[in-house]
C-alpha positions as CSV (number, residue, x, y, z in Angstrom):
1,X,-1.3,121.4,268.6
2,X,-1.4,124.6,271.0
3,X,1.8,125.4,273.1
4,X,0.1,123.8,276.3
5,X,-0.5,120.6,275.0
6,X,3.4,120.2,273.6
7,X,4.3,121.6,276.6
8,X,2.3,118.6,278.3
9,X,3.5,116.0,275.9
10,X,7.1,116.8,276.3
11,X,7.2,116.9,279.8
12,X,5.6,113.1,280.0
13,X,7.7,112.3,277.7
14,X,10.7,113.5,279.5
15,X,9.3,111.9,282.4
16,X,9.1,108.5,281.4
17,X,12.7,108.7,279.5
18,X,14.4,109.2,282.9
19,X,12.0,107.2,285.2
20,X,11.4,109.4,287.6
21,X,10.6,112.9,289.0
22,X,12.9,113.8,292.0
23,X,10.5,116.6,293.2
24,X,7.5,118.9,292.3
25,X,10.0,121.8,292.5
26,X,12.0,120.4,289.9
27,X,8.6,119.0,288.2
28,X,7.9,122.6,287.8
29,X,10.9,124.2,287.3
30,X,11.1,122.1,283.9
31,X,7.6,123.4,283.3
32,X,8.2,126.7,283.6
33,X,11.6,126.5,281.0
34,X,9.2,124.3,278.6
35,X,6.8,127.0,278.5
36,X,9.2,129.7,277.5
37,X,10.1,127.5,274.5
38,X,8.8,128.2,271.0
39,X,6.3,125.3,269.8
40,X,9.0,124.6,266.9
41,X,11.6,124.3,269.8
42,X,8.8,122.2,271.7
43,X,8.4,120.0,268.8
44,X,12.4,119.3,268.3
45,X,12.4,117.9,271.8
46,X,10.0,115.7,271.6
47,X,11.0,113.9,268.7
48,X,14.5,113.5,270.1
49,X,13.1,112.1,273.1
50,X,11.2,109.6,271.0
């Protein structure tokens, strides 16, 4: 798995956890910190948000 697609699967996954998504600035503001994350770092958070 490439760095985009953990990138996409943690930030659904983050996404359902809480709910909801208070604004597309936040939306990609979180994007934009995911993306500067290694994939181990990447991989760590999703399976504590599982």
């Amino acid at each position: 798995m490439n760095n985009k697609e953990l990138v996409d699967q943690v930030s659904t996954s983050l996404i359902k956890k809480s709910g909801k998504l208070e604004s597309r600035k936040s939306w990609l503001a979180m994007r934009n910190y995911l993306q500067q994350l290694s994939d181990e770092q990447l991989k760590s958070i999703l399976k504590d948000s599982a």
